[in-house]
N, C-alpha and C positions, 0 to 999 in steps of 0.2 A: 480420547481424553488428553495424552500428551499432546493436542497441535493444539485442542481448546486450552491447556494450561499457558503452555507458549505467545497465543494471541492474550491471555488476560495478563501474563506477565510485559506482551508491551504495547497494552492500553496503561500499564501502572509506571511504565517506564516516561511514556509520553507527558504522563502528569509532570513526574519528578523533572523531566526535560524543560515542561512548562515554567515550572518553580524556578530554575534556576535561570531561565533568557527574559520570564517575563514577557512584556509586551514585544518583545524581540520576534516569539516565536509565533506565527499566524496560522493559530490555531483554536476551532470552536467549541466548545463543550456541550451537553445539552443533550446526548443519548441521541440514539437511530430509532425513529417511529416506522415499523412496517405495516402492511394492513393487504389484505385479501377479500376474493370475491366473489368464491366458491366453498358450497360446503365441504368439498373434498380438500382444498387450499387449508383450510379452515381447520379442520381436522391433523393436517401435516404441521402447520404452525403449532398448535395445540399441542400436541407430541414436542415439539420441538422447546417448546418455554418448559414446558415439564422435566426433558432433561438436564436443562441448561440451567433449570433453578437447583435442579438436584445435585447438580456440579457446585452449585452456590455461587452462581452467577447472577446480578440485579438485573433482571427483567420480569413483565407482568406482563397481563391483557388489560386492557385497556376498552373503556366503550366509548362513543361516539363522542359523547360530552365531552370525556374527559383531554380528547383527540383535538376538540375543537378550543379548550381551552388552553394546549399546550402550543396551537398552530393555527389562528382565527381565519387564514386567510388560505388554506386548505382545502381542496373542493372534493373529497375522498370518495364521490359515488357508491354507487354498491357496493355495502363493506360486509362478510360474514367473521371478521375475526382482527381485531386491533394487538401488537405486541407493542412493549414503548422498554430497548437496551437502553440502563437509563445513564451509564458509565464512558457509554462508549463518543465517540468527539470525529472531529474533518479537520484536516493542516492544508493547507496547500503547500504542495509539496516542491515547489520551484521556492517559492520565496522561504518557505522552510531551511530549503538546502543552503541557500545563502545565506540566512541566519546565522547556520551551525558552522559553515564555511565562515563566517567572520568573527566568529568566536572561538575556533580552531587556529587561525592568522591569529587573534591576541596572545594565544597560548603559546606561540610559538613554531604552528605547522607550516611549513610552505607548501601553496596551490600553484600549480600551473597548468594552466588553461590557455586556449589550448591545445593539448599535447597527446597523440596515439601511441599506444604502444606498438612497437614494431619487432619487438624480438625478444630472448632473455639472453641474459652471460650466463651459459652452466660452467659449471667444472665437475669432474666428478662425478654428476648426479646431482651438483646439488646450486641452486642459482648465487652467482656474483653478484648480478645487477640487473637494470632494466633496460632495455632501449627502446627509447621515443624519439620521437619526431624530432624532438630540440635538444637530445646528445642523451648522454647514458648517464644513469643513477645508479649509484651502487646501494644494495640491500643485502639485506643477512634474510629476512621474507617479506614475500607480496603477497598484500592481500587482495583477492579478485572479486571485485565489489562491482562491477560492471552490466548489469546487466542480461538482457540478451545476448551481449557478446561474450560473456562468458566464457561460451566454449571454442572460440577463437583463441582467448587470453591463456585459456586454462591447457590448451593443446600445445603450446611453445612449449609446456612444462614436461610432455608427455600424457597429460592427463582426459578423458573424455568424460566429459557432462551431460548430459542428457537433457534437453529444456523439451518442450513441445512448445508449437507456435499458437498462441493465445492474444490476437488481437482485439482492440474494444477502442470504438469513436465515442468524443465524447463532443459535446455540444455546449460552447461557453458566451455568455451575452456578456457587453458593456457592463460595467459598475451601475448596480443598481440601488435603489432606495433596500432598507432592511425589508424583507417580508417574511423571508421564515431564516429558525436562529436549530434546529436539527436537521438531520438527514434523513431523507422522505423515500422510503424503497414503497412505490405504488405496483401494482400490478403493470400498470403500463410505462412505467421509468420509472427512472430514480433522480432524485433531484436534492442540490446541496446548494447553500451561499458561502461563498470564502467571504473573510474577515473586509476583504477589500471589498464587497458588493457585488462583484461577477457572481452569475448563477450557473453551476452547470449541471448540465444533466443528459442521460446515458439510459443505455438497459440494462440488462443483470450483468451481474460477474461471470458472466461465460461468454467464448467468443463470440466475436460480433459475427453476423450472418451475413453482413452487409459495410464493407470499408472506405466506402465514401467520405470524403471529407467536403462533398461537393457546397457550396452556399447554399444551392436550393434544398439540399437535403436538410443544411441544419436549422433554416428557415421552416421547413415541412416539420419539422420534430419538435423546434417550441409551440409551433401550434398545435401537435399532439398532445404537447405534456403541459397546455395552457387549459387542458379538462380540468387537470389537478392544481395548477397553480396559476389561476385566472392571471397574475397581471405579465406573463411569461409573452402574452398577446401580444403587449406594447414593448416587449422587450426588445433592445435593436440586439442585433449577432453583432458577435465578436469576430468569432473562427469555431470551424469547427476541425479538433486533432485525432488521431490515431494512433493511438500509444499499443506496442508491442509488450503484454506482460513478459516480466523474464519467469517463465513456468515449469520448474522441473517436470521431469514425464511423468511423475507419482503424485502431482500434486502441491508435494511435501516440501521444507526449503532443502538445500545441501549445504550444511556448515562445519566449518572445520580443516583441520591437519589431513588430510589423503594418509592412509593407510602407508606406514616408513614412510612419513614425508614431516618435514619441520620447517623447510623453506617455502611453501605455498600454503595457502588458509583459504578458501574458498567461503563466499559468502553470496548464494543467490537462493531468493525466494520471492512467494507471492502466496501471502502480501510484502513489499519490502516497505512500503511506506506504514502501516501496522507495526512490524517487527524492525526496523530501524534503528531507532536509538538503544533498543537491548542489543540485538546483536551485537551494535557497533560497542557497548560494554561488556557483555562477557565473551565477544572475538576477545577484545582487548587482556582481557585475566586469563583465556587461554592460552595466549600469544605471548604475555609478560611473564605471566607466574605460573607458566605449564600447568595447569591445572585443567582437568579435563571436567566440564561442567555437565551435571548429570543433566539438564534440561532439554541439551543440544546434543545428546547421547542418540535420539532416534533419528538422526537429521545426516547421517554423516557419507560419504560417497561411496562408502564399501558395498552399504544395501543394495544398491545394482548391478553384485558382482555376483546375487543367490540368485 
């Protein structure tokens, strides 16, 4: 219950994000249609909208029709059990970042790019500064927003992180005409359109079994996932990439001050692109106005110490 309040606090965060960049921010709305195609599947889903309603979360079931009216050009085969989350949205997250990164330079932040860290200034115990590649920055805290690398960043400090390695290919065509405007989790992929017309599409959220980036692979897999979305056929490739989730061992994110620590703040999770712009606000009320916020209470680095 506290990671499902965490994720709906930043679907609500993403709105408010939206609100304020506006067409800046490329991002979709339109809720995640899922569907299954076994009675057992069927069943687990079932359960699953039951809870989720009960938490007061907006989702339903959904039948064929109403499948076909939200997404005409859907080809869903053998379905025993339709859900339609009707809150939830897709950003792409490259052009995203650069949005929020140009509206961070208005405010006043400097980006440098780019730039590795390669060290910290301690004194004490406690950090002076930063060292990178292009000379040293003095801080009073760093925040470790990085990734995977995480625990590369977070060990100069003394600190250890724990990630597991969780990778996932994803398979992206050319800018294409509109054909679907939600996120399609089918039994045999998962398929989304960014705001720019690129379609991409993947398997579940767990690692990939298979890390190919090869052409012929991502060629082979639109025409898998052209069962579901016929015009995926004529679709030309793009690239296909390999992105490394940064995945605590538990799952869970790690956020916050390290136990007697005030000069580091750790921020890594998965989902980061889900939980993004809240974190990136209440790190920020942690960090400014020492306030320890109850939401980010179960999230924090000590848990790996029981």
């Amino acid at each position: 219950m506290p990671y499902f309040t965490l994720n709906l606090l930043g679907i609500q965060a993403w709105r408010e994000l939206h609100a304020e960049l506006g067409s800046a921010l490329p991002v979709t709305w339109g809720g995640t249609v899922e569907w299954t195609s076994s009675a057992e599947q069927a069943a687990r889903q079932a359960e699953a909208v039951r809870r989720f309603q009960a938490w007061g979360y907006p989702i339903h079931l959904i039948d064929r029709q109403r499948l076909r009216a939200l997404e005409k050009n859907i080809v869903p085969g053998d379905v025993t059990s339709i859900a339609h989350a009707e809150i939830e949205g897709s950003a792409d997250p490259v052009l995203a970042t650069e949005a929020i990164l140009a509206r961070a330079t208005r405010a006043g932040a400097q980006v440098r790019y780019p730039v590795e860290v390669v060290g910290l200034d301690m004194q004490n115990g406690r950090l002076r500064a930063v060292k990178t590649s292009a000379g040293q920055v003095e801080a009073d805290v760093l925040v470790v927003a990085c990734g995977t690398d995480t625990p590369r960043v977070a060990a100069m400090a003394g600190l250890t992180v724990p990630l597991t390695r969780s990778p996932g290919v994803l398979v992206h065509t050319t800018p294409q005409p509109r054909v679907i405007d939600r996120i399609m989790l089918s039994p045999i992929g998962n398929i989304k359109q960014k705001v720019n017309g690129r379609i991409v599409t993947g398997l579940d959220f767990g690692p990939a079994a298979v890390e190919t980036t090869s052409r012929e692979h991502g060629e082979q897999f639109l025409e898998r996932m052209s069962a579901v979305l016929p015009q995926l056929a004529g679709a030309e490739l793009d690239k296909v990439t390999l992105g490394l989730r940064p995945l605590p061992k538990d799952g869970h994110p790690i956020i916050g001050f390290p136990e007697g620590r005030r000069d580091i703040y750790l921020t890594v999770m998965h989902s980061g692109i889900t939980l993004g712009p809240l974190i990136g606000r209440l790190a920020a009320t942690e960090i400014l106005d020492g306030v320890q916020v109850d939401p980010l209470a179960p999230y924090r680095l000590e848990r790996f110490k029981t």
